[in-house]
C-alpha positions as a printed NumPy array, in Angstrom:
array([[138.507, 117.734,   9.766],
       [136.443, 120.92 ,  10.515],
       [137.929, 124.135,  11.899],
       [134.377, 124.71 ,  14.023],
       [135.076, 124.559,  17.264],
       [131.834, 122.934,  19.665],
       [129.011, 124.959,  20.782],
       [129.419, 125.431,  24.427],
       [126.417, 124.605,  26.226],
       [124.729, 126.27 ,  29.357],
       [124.567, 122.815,  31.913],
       [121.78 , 123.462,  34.081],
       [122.766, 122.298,  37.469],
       [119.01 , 120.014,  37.794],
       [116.825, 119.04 ,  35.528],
       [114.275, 119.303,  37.764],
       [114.59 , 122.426,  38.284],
       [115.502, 123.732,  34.488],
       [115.853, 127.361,  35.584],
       [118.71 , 129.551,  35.028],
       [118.994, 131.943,  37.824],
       [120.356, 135.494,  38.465],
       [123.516, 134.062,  40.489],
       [124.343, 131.508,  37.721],
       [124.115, 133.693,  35.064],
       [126.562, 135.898,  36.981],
       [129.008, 132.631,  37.073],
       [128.649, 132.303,  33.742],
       [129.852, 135.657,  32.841],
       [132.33 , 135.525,  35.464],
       [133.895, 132.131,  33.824],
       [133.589, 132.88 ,  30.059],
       [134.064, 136.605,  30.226],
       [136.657, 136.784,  32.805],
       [134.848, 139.532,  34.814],
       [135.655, 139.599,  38.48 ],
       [132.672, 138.248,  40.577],
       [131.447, 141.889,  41.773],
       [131.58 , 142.851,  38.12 ],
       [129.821, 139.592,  36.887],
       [126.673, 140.189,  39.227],
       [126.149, 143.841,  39.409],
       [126.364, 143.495,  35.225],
       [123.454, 140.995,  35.775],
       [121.317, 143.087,  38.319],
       [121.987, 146.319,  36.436],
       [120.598, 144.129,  33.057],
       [117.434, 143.292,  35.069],
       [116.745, 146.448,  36.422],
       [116.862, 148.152,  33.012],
       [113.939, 145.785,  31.432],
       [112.176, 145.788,  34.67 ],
       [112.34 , 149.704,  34.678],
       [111.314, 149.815,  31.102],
       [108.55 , 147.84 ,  31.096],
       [106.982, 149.419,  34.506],
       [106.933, 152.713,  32.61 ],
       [104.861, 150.932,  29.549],
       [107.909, 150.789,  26.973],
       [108.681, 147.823,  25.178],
       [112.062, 146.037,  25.323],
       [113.594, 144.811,  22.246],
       [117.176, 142.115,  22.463],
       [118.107, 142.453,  18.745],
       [118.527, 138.354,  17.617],
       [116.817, 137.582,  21.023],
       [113.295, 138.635,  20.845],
       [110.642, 141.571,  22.402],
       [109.306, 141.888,  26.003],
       [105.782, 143.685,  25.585],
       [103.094, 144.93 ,  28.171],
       [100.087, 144.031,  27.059],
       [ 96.852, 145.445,  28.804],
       [ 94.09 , 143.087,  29.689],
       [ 90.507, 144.347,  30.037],
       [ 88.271, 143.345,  32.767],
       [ 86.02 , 140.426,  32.2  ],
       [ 83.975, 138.264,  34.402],
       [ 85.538, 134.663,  35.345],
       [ 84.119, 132.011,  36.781],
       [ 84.896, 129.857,  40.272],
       [ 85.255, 126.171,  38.906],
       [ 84.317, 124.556,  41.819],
       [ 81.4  , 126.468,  42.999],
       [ 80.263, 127.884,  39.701],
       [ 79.803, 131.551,  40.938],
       [ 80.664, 134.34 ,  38.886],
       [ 84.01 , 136.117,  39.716],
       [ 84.92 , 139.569,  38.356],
       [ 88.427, 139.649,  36.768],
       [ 89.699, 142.679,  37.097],
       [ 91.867, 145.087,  34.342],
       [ 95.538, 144.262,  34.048],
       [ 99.055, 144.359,  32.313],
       [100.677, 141.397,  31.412],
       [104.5  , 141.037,  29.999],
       [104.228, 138.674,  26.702],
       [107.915, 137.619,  24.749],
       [107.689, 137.566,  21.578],
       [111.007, 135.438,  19.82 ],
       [112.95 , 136.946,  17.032],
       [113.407, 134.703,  13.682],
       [117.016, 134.388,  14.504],
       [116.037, 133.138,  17.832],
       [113.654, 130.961,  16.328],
       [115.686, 129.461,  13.493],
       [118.252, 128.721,  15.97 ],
       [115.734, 126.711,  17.98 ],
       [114.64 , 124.933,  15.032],
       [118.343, 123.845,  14.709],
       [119.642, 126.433,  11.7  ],
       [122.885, 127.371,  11.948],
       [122.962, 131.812,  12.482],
       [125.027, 134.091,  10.07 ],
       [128.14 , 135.11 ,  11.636],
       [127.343, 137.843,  14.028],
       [123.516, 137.939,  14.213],
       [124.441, 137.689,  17.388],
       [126.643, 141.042,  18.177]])
């Protein structure tokens, strides 16, 4: 007998839809933390406005075990219209790129985490 207790698993409520969104996250905290529901979502909305705000002034945002939200800046470049074949200027842009940490990564890949790479 093992003293490991099963991982609890997030239960996505479609599978067509596989997206975990702001208000179930919120339930999520509210049933595993114990937070009330106020608490629950404005901890969720105050956690998205932080990366949002950090990555619309050009910083990077780093989840230690969890991985790295960059901006990266694309040039412009000319692009092409696939149906009619005419040439399409693309014009200069940032786009936000994640970048997985190993832990993250080794977790995927079904190794089991030191205790606490997560805290």
């Amino acid at each position: 007998m093992t003293d490991t207790a099963p991982k609890e698993r997030v239960i996505l409520p479609s599978l067509e839809t596989p997206t975990l969104t702001k208000a179930e996250l919120a339930d999520l905290l509210f049933d595993r933390l114990g937070l009330n529901k106020r608490e629950s979502k404005d901890m969720v909305e105050a956690f998205f406005e932080i990366v949002h705000g950090t990555l619309v002034e050009g910083d990077d945002v780093k989840l230690s075990g969890f991985g790295n939200f960059n901006i990266r800046r694309k040039a412009p470049r000319p692009g092409r219209n696939p149906r009619t074949g005419e040439l399409i200027p693309i014009k200069a842009r940032n786009v936000v790129t994640f970048h997985a940490s190993h832990k993250l990564k080794a977790i995927v890949q079904g190794d089991t985490p030191a205790e606490g790479d997560f805290e």
